[in-house]
N, C-alpha and C positions, 0 to 999 in steps of 0.2 A: 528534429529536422529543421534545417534552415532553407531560407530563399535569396540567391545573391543575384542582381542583375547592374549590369555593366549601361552607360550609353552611352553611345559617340555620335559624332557628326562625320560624313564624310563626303569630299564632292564627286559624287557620281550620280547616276539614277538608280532608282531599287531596283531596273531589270541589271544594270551590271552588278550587282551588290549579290542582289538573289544567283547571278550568274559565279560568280565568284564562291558564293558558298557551296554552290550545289555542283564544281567542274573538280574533277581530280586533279587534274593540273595543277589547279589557282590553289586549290586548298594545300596540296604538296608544297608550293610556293611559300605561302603566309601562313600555313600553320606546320608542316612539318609532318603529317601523313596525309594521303590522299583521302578525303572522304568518298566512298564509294556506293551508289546506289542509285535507283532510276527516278526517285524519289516521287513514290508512288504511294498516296498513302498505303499503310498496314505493309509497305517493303519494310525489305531488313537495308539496314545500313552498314557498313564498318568503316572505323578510321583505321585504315593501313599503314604500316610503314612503307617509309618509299627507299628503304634501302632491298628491295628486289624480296625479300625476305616472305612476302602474305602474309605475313603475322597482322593481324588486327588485335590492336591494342584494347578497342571499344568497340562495342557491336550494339547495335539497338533495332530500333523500329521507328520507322515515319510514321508519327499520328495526326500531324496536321500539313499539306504543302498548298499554299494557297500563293504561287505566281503572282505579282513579285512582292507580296506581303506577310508574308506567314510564312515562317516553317519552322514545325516542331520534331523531339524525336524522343528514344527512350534511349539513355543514354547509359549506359553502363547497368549495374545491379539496380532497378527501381527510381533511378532520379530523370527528369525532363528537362531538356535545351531546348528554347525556344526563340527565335531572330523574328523580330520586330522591327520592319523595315517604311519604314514613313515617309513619302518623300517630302521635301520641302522646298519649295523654290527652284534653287538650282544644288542644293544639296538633299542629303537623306541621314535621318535620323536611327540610327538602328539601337534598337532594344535586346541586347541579350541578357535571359532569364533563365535562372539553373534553381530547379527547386527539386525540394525533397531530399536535400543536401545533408549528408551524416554530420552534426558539428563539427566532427575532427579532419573532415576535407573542405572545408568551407573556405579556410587560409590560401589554402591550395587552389582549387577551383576562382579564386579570388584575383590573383594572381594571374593565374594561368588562361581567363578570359580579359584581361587587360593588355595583357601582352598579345594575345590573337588577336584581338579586336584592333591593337595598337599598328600588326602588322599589316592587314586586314587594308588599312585605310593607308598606309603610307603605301603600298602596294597599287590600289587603287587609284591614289593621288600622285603618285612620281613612276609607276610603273617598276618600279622594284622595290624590292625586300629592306627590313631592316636589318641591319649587319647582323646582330646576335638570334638566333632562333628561337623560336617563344619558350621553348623550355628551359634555357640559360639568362631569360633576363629576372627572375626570383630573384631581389637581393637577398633574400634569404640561402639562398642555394650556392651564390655564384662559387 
């Protein structure tokens, strides 16, 4: 099992940041399914597709939400996502950490919180999206 964790800067405050992770909207926005949940600890969560479909891709459980600093979840089969949001100044630090991670998605999940994180802040910072959606910027994939 491995541990990857991503960090950025981004200029906002960790209530819009926390705001941002925890709205269906914003998350449809920057990441490309809505995260769903009232986010409560011991709720259930889902990343839904926002093509009208319900399908949840990922389903877990909030184990930790600590406004506007903390929020953890269970994130598929057994592994933990966790935003680590810090504020600094007049920016915010955020830490996201994916543990318990099977070796052979580690590349992936690598990737794939770079580019949300990536969108995450350009969203936040210009108010719109990066042109390509977090799952087509993998140069491995394109």
């Amino acid at each position: 099992m491995a541990t990857f964790e991503h960090v950025t800067f981004i200029r906002a405050t960790p209530e819009r940041v926390w705001d941002a992770l925890t709205s269906e909207q914003q998350t449809a926005d920057f990441w490309g399914h809505s995260n769903v949940s009232d986010w409560q600890v011991g709720s259930r969560w889902e990343h839904r597709r926002i093509d009208g479909s319900g399908v949840a891709d990922v389903e877990g459980e909030v184990t930790e939400a600590q406004r506007p600093t903390r929020l953890a979840m269970t994130f598929g089969e057994g592994t933990v996502a966790a935003f680590d949001i810090e504020g600094f100044h007049d920016i915010v630090r955020l830490v996201i950490t994916h543990t318990d991670l099977p070796e052979d998605q580690y590349d992936n999940a690598a990737h794939g919180w770079a580019s949300v994180a990536a969108n995450l802040k350009t969203l936040l910072e210009t108010g719109r999206t990066l042109p390509q959606p977090p799952w087509k910027m993998n140069p491995r994939r394109s």
